[in-house]
N, C-alpha and C positions, 0 to 999 in steps of 0.2 A: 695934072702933072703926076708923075712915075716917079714914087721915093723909094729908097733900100734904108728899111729902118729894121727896128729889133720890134719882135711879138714877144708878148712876156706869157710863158706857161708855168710850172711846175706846182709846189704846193707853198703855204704861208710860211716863212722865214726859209724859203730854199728856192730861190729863182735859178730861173734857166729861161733862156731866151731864144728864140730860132729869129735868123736873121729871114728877112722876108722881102721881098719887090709886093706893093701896092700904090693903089689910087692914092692920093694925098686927103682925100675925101674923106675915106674911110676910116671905121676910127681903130686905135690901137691893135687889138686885137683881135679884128674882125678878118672881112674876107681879104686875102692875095690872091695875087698872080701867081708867085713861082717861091717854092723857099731854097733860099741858095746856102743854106749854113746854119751854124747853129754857133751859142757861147754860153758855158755854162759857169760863171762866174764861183762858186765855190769849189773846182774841181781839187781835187785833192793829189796827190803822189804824182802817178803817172799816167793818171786820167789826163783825157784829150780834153780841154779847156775852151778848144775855138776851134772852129774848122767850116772855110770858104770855101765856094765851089771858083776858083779864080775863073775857069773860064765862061762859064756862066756870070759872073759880075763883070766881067768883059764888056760882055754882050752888051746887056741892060746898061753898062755906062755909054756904051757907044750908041745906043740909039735915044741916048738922052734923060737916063735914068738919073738924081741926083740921089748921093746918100747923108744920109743924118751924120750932126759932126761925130756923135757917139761911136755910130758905123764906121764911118772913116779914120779917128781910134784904130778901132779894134781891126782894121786891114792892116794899119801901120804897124801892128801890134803882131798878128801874123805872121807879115812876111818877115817880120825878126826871127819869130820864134824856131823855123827851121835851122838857118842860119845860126843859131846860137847851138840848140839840138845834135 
């Protein structure tokens, strides 16, 4: 199965995450298919914080892609953010 979960990068006490499509097999941080976004959970001021590629997560949920509840969050979370911006 096809998950949209988070890949954890950055350095120790300063995560960042790139939101990613992989195998369910694979493990966390390993290989993907395609990364569609990114969230970087300490962003400060006016730093960009989250950012979906929406029509790319389109895609991949239409052909069957499931995403993490965490992922799914942070869509919700998102598509606020303009809206309030």
């Amino acid at each position: 199965m096809v998950v949209i979960r988070l890949s954890r990068g950055g350095a120790k006490a300063r995560p960042f995450f790139n939101i990613v499509v992989a195998d369910k097999r694979v493990r966390r941080d390993g290989r993907f298919i395609e990364r569609i976004g990114f969230y970087n959970p300490i962003a400060k001021g006016s730093e960009e914080s989250i950012r979906i590629a929406q029509d790319r997560l389109t895609y991949w949920k239409s052909v069957g892609a499931q995403a993490s509840p965490t992922v799914e969050r942070l869509i919700q979370q998102a598509a606020k953010a303009p809206a309030a911006a």
